[in-house]
C-alpha positions in Angstrom: 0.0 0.0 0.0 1.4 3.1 -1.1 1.2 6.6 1.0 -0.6 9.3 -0.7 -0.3 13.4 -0.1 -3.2 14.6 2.5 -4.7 17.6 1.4 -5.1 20.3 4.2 -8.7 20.5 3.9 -9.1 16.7 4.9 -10.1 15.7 8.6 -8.2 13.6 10.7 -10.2 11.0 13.6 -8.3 9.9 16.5 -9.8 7.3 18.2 -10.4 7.5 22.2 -12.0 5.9 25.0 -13.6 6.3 28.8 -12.9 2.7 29.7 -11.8 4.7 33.0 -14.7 6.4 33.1 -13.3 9.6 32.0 -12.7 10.5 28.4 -9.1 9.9 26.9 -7.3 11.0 23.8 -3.6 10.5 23.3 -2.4 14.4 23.1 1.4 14.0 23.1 3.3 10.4 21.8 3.9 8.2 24.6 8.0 7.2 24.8 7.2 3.8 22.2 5.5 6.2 20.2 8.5 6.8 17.3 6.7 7.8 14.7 4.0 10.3 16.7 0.3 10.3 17.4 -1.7 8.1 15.5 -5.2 9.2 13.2 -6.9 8.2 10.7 -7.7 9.9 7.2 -11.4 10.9 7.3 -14.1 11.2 9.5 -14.8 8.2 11.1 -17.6 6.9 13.1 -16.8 5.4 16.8 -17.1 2.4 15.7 -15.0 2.5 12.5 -12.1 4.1 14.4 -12.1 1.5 16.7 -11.8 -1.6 15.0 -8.0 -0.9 13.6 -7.2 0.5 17.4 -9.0 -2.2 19.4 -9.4 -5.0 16.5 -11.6 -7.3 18.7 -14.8 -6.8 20.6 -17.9 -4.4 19.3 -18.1 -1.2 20.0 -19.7 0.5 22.9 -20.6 3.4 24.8 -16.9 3.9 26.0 -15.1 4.4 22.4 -14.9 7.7 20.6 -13.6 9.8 17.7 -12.4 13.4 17.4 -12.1 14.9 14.2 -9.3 17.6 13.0 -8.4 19.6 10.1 -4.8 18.7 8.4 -4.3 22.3 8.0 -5.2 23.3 11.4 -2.3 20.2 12.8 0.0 21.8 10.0 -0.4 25.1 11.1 1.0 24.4 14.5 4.3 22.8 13.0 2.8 19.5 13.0 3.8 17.2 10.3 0.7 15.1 9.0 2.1 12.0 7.1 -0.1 9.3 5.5 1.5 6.2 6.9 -0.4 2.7 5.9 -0.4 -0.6 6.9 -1.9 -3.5 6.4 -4.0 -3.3 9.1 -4.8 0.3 8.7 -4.5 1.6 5.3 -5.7 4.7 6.8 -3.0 5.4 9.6 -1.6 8.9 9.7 1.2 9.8 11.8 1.3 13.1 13.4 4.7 14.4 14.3 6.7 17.4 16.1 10.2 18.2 15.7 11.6 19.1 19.3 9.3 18.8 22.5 6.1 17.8 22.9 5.1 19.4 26.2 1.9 20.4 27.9 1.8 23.6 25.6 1.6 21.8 22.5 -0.7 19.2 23.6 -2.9 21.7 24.8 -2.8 23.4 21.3 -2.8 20.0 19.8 -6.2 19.4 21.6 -7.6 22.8 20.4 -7.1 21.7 16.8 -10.0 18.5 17.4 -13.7 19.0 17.6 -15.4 17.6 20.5 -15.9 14.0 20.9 -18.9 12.0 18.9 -19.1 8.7 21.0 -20.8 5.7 20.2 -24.4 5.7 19.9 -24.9 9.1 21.3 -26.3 12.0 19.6 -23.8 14.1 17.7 -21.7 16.5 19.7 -23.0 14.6 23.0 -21.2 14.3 26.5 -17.5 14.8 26.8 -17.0 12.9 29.4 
């Protein structure tokens, strides 16, 4: 699967979760992540952005998907790349040269509309 060019109006989903009873998305790479955050071209449903993420199970109440512009992610120095695999021919890795600290994950954050979780109305509870 090749990678293609991602266009800065497309959106982004990242999937996340309240399996801890509180609503988490990934907003910096975590030390094993080498290529950055992880998305998804397009705009997903909960359920579709779960299945590469979680691959077994159905979907529930607890997963979610947050939706970003590329340009918006570019426009913070972010580098959007489209990065496939087999298992996700969709997989976009987002990536920062230099640190990744709580002010860019706080502007990283600011770039994603709210949550849309599974089964719930669009634009429902946060958390």
């Amino acid at each position: 699967m090749q990678p293609r060019e991602i266009d800065d109006g497309e959106y982004v989903s990242q999937y996340g979760s309240r399996q801890t009873g509180k609503a988490f998305f990934w907003d910096r790479p975590r030390p094993r992540d080498f290529d950055g955050l992880s998305v998804m071209i397009g705009r997903l449903t909960p359920e579709e952005a779960r299945q590469p993420v979680r691959r077994d199970g159905m979907a529930s109440h607890l997963d979610g998907v947050r939706y970003a512009k590329v340009g918006d992610l570019r426009a913070l120095g972010m580098e959007v790349v489209h990065t496939p695999s087999r298992a996700n021919p969709d997989h976009v890795s987002v990536r920062r040269a230099g640190e990744w600290g709580d002010e860019v994950a706080g502007r990283f954050n600011e770039c994603f509309e709210g949550p849309q979780w599974y089964e719930e109305p669009e634009g429902g509870d946060d958390g």
